[in-house]
VEXKOL-894224 format. One line per field, with one value per residue (C-alpha): residue number from 1; y, z, x. Coordinates in steps of 0.2 Angstrom, whole numbers, plus 5000, padded with zeros to 4 digits. Example, Ala and Ser with C-alpha at 12.3 -4.5 7.8 and 13.67 -1.06 7.14 Angstrom:
// VEXKOL-894224
n [1,2] .
north [4978,4995] .
up [5039,5036] .
east [5062,5068] .
// end
This chain:
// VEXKOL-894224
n [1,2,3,4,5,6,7,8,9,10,11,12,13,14,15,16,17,18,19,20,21,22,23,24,25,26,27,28,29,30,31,32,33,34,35,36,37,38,39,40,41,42,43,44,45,46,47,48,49,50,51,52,53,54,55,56,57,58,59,60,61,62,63,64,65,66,67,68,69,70,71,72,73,74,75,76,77,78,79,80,81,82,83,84,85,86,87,88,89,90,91,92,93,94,95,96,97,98,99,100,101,102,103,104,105,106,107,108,109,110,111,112,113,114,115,116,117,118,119,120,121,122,123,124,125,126,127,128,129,130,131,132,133,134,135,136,137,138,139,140,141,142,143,144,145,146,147,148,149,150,151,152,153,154,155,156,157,158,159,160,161,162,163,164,165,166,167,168,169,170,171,172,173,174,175,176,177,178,179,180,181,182,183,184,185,186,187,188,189,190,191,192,193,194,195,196,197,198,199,200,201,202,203,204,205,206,207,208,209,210,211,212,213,214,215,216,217,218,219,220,221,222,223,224,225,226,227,228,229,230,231,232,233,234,235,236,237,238,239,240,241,242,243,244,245,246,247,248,249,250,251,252,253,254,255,256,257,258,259,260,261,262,263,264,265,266,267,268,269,270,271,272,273,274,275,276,277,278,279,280,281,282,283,284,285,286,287,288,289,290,291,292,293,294,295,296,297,298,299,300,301,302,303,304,305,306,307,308,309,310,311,312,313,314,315,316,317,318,319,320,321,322,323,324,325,326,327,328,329,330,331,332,333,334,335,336,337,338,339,340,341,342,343,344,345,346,347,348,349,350,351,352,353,354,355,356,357,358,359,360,361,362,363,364,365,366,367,368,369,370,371,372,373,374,375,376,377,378,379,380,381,382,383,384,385,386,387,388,389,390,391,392,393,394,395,396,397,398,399,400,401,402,403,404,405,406,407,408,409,410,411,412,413,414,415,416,417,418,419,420,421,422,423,424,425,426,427,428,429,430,431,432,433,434,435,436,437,438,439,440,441,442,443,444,445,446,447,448,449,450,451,452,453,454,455,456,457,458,459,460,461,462,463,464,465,466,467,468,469,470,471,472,473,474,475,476,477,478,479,480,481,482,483,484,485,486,487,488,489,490,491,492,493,494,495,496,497,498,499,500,501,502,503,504,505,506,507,508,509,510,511,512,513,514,515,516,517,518,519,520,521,522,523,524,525,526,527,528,529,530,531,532,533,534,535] .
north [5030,5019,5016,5009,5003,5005,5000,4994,4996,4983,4985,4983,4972,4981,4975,4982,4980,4981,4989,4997,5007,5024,5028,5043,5061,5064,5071,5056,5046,5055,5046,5030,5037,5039,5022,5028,5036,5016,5010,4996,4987,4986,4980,4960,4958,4963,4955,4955,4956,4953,4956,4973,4984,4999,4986,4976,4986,4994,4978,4975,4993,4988,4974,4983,4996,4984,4974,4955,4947,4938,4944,4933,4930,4919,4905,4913,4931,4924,4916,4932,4941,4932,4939,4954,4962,4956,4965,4980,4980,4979,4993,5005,4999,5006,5021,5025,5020,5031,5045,5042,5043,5059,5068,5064,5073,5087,5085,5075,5059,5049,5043,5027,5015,5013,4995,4983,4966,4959,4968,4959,4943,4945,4950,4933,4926,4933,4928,4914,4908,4903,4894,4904,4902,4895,4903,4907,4913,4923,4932,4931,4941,4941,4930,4934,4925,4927,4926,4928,4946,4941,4955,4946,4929,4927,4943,4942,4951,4951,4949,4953,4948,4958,4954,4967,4969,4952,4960,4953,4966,4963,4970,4969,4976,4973,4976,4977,4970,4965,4964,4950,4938,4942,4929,4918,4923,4920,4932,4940,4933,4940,4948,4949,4954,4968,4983,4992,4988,4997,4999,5003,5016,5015,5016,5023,5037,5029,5013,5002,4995,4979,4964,4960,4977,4980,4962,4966,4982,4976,4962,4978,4984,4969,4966,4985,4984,4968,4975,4992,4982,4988,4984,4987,4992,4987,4993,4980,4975,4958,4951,4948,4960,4952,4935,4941,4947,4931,4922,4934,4933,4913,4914,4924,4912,4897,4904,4908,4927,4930,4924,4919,4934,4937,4943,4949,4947,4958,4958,4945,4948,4942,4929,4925,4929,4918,4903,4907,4906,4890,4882,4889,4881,4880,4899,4899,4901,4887,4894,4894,4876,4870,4874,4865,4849,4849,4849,4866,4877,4894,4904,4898,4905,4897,4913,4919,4924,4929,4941,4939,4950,4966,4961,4952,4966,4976,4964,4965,4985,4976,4963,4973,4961,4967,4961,4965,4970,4966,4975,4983,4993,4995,5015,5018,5022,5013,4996,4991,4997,5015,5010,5003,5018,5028,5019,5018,5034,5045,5033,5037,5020,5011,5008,5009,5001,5006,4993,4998,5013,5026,5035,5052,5059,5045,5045,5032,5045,5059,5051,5044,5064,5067,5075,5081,5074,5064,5066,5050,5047,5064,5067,5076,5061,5065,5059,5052,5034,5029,5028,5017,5015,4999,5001,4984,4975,4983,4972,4985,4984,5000,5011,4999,4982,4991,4996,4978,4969,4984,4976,4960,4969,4966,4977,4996,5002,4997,5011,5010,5020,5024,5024,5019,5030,5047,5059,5066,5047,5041,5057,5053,5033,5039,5050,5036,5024,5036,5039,5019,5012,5016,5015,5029,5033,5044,5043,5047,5057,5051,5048,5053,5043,5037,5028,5013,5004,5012,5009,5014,5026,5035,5049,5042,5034,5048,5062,5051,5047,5067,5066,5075,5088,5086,5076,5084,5097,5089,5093,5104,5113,5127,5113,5106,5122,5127,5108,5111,5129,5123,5108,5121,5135,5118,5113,5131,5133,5114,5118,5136,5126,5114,5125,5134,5120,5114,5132,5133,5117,5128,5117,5128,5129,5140,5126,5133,5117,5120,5140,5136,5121,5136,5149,5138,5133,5152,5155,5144,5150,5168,5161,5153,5170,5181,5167,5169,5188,5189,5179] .
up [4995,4984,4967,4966,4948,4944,4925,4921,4904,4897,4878,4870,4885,4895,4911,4927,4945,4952,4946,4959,4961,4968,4983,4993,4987,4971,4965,4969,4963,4947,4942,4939,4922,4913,4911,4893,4899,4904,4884,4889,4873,4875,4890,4891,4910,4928,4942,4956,4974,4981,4980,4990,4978,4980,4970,4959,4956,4940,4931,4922,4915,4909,4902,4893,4886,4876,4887,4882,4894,4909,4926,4936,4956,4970,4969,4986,4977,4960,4970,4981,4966,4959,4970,4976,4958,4955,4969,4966,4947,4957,4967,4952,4941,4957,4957,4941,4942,4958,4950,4933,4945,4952,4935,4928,4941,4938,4919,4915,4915,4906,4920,4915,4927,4931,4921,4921,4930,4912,4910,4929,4921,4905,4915,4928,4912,4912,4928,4930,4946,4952,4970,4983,4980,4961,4950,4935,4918,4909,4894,4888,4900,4913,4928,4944,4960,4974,4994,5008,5012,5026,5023,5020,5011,4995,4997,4991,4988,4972,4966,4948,4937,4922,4911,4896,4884,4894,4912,4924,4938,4952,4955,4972,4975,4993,4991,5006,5021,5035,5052,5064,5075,5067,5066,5053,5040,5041,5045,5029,5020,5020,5007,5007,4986,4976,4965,4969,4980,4979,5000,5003,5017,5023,5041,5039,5052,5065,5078,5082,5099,5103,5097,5117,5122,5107,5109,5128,5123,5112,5125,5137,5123,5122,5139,5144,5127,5137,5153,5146,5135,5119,5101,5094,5076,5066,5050,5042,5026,5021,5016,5033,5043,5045,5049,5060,5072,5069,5075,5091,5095,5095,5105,5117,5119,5119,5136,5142,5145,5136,5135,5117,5111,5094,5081,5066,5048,5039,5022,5008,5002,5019,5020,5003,5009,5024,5013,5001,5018,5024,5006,5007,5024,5015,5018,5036,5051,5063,5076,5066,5058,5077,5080,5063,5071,5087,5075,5077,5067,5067,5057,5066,5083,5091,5089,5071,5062,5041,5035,5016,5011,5014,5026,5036,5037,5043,5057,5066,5071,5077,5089,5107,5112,5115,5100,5089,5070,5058,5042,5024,5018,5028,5025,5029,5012,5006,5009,5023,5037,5033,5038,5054,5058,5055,5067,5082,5080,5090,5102,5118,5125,5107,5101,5085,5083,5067,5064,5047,5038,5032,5018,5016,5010,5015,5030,5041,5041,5047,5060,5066,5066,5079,5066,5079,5063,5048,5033,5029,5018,5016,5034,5047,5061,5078,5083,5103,5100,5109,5094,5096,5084,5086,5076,5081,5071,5057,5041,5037,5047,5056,5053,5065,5056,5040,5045,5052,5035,5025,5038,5027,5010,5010,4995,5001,4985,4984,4978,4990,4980,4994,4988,4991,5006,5010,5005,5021,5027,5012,5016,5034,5032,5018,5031,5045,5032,5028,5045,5049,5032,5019,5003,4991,4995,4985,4983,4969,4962,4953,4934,4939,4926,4930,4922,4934,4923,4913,4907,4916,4903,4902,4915,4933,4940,4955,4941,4933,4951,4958,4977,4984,5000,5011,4999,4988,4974,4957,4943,4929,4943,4930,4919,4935,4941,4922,4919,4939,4934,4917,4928,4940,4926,4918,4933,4937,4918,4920,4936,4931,4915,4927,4938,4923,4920,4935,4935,4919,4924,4936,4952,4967,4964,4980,4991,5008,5008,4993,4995,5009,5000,4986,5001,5007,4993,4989,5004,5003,4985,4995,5006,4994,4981,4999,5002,4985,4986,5002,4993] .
east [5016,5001,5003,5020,5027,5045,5048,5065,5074,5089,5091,5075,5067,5055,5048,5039,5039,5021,5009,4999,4985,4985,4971,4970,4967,4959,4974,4982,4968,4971,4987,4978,4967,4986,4995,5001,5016,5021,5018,5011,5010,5031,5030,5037,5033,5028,5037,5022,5029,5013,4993,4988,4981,4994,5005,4993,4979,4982,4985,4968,4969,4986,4979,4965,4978,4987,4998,5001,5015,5017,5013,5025,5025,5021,5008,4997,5001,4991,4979,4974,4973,4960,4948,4954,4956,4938,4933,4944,4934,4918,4925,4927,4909,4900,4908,4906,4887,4885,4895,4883,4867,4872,4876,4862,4850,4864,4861,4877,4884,4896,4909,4919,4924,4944,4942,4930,4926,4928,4947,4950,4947,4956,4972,4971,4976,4991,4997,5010,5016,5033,5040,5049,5070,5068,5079,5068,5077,5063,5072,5090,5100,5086,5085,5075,5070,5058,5063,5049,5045,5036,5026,5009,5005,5013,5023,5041,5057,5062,5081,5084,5100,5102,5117,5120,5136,5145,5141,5129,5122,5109,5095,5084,5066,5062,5045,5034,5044,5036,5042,5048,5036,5022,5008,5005,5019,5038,5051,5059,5070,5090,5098,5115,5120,5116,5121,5105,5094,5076,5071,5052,5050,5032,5037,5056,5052,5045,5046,5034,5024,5034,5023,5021,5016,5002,4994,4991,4983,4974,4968,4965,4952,4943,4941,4936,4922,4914,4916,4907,4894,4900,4908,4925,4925,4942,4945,4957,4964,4954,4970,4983,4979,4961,4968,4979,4966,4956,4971,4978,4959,4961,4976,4967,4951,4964,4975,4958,4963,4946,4928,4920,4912,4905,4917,4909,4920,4910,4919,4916,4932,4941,4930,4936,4955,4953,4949,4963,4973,4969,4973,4992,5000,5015,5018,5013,5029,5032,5021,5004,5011,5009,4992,4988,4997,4991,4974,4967,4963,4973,4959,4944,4934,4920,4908,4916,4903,4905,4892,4892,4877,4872,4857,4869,4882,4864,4861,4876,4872,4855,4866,4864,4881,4898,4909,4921,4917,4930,4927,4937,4942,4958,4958,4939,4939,4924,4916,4905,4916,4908,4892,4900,4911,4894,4885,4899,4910,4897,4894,4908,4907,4912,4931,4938,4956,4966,4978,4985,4991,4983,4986,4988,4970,4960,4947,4955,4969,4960,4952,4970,4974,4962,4946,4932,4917,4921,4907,4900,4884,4884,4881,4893,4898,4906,4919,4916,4920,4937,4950,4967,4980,4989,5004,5012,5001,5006,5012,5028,5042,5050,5061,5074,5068,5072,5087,5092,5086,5097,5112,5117,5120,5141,5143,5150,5148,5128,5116,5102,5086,5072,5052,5036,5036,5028,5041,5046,5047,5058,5071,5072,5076,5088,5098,5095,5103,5118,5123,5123,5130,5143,5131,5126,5107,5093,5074,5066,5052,5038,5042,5060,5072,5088,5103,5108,5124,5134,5149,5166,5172,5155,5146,5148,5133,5133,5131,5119,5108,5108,5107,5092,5091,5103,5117,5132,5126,5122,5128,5121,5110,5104,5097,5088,5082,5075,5065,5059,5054,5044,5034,5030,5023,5015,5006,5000,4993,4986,4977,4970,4963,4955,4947,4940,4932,4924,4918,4909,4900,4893,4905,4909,4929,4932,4933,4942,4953,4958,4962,4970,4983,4985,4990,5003,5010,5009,5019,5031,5036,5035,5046,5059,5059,5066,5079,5084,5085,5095,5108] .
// end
């Protein structure tokens, strides 16, 4: 789902598309320490589609491993970076202090930081902006183009045209898309040309709240935290999905359907975003271009109030108000909004409001699962606080608005790859796109390498592309079976080393979550071996 990176080969020209950061489990987490496999040193570009850090955050270790060229996208795209990929480097030097004060007490240190603020720097200089619909030629043989996502601001599709031996194919990454109507941003651009076109899937299982239904609930909220005297704790992205609140908050002050209250943006990073916001109009949809000509200003309330230290993020748990606590990170991962959620989520009278999606792993997504206590600090919190999940604010579109962008390719013979989804999400908007459309569809696994043009007299691109569960039987199924059999012994033996390792430093390796992920993979191998013998 997080870290997405696709890297492309034509001839010697190697480039990728994103280059994200990987967040949620430790395993996951895990990936990020191994860009090598990628050669970064060989690679000419990276086509940005937009500035979250599941897509950019593994640039400045790119950087620091040796790569040189151009990391190209959209002007908004390179300026949001600046700051958040700062703030990401931050991010990782704390960690790996804290984790550096903790082994020492233990007798060990050591731990490196993911990259540095100094490596952040050194890859803004790599960055090179370009305009929405320019056709920019950036090798011989490579064209590209950047339409509106609509995702957040900056984001962008990205079409690609790739000529080799005389033949020109396209290429389209949709990147994040958003969905319609939502505030601030413009709808996605429409694609209607492509040979193979790369779909994310983050909501492909699912359909959102109507836009209508989840701002009146959200209204609802805000007006039952006043009536009850207490505070609404949102956990947002800073980039998007923090403005958007800011500015359904401003519509509601300005229909009068809600009194001025305090509304706390306790992020420096949003505050940062916000500003960023305000100098890019040029992105913005016709509705939040009307507030700016009538003279208001779409980003601004009469009580907004931006904490940008620590002692004012402190103060706002002091405030006895009602109000509304805007605060990152999105996932509840880390940040300020732990100290919030740590001060609110035992209290039955408080709301928390998750507007955003949460990864797999990560402690916004087990709270959204319905987890009695969440550890923070070290300390076992209940869980008593009222907890909403507003899914219509969500920056993705669903499964139906993915569906509806995927209408307006013309080409039958398209290959539609599905990623950057959960797995189980990406296989169920694959068969949803099957039954509805004509195109050849797959989804890949991680590090899986394909074939995408050959030529005519050469092995058929559907032998190439193997369809997954549910498709017609690949080719060469002994061969798949025996390299899926050899990563499987390789994992076991890579694990078994690991866990002899944690032991000898004297760790406690019988963790009952992680006997219990053994057991049922255990079982389902069990499970598998009796299928097998019955046939």
């Amino acid at each position: 789902m997080t870290g997405s990176a696709t890297l492309l080969e034509s001839g010697s020209l190697k480039w990728l598309v994103d280059c994200g950061l990987f967040q949620g489990s430790k395993d996951l987490e895990e990936r990020n320490r191994s860009v090598r496999p990628y050669r970064p040193e060989e690679i000419s570009l990276i086509l940005l589609t937009h500035a979250h850090i599941d897509h950019s955050g593994l640039i400045p270790k790119l950087v620091r491993e040796g790569f040189k060229g151009k990391v190209v996208c959209t002007k908004a795209t390179r300026d949001l970076c600046e700051i958040m990929l700062r703030d990401s480097a931050h991010i990782h030097e704390m960690e790996a202090e804290w984790q550096n004060r903790k082994g020492r007490r233990a007798g060990r240190d050591g731990a490196q930081p993911l990259y540095t603020q100094k490596d952040a720097e050194n890859s803004l200089r790599c960055f090179q902006a370009v305009d929405y619909e320019e056709r920019v030629t950036l090798a011989e043989g490579l064209r590209v183009r950047f339409r509106d996502a609509g995702h957040i601001l900056g984001s962008a599709i990205v079409e690609i045209w790739v000529e080799e031996g005389g033949t020109e194919k396209k290429v389209v990454f949709s990147g994040d898309l958003g969905g319609l109507k939502q505030p601030i941003v413009r709808d996605p651009s429409r694609v209607d040309e492509a040979d193979v076109l790369w779909l994310e899937s983050t909501y492909g299982d699912r359909l959102h709240r109507s836009r209508e239904e989840t701002v009146q609930e959200f209204l609802g909220i805000l007006q039952d935290a006043i009536s009850h005297h207490a505070k609404v704790v949102i956990p947002a992205f800073a980039v998007e999905r923090t403005q958007d609140i800011i500015y359904v908050i401003g519509q509601f002050i300005r229909q009068g359907v809600l009194p001025s209250m305090p509304v706390y943006i306790d992020s420096p990073l949003a505050i940062s975003a916000t500003e960023i916001f305000k100098r890019n109009p040029d992105c913005f949809d016709g509705e939040t271009r009307d507030v700016l000509l009538k003279g208001g200003d779409p980003l601004d309330l009469p009580e907004i109030i931006y904490s940008r230290t620590s002692e004012d993020s402190k103060a706002i748990n002091e405030d006895s108000r009602p109000g509304i606590i805007i605060s990152a990170s999105g996932m509840c991962e880390s940040g300020r909004i732990q100290h919030h959620l740590k001060h609110h989520l035992w209290r039955p009278e408080s709301h928390v409001v998750i507007i955003g999606y949460q990864a797999q792993g990560t402690v916004g997504r087990r709270i959204v699962d319905g987890a009695k206590t969440i550890r923070l600090f070290g300390e076992e919190i209940a869980v008593r606080a009222h907890i909403h999940t507003l899914g219509g604010f969500s920056a993705h579109a669903d499964q139906k608005g993915l569906l509806e962008w995927v209408s307006h390719f013309r080409n039958p013979k398209i290959e539609v790859i599905v990623n950057h989804g959960e797995e189980k999400v990406s296989t169920v908007l694959a068969q949803a796109i099957r039954r509805q459309f004509p195109f050849s569809v797959s989804t890949p696994r991680w590090r899986e390498k394909r074939t995408l043009f050959e030529a005519v007299e050469q092995v058929p691109a559907e032998q190439v592309m193997p369809e997954r569960e549910g498709e017609e039987e690949a080719p060469e199924v002994e061969e798949t079976v025996s390299s899926l059999m050899k990563e499987l012994n390789r994992s076991a033996r890579e694990l078994s080393r690991r866990l002899k390792k944690e032991k000898s430093r004297g760790k406690q390796v019988h963790d009952p979550r992680w006997l219990k992920r053994l057991a049922d993979v255990n079982a389902e191998l069990e499970e598998l071996k009796v299928e097998l013998e019955g046939q």
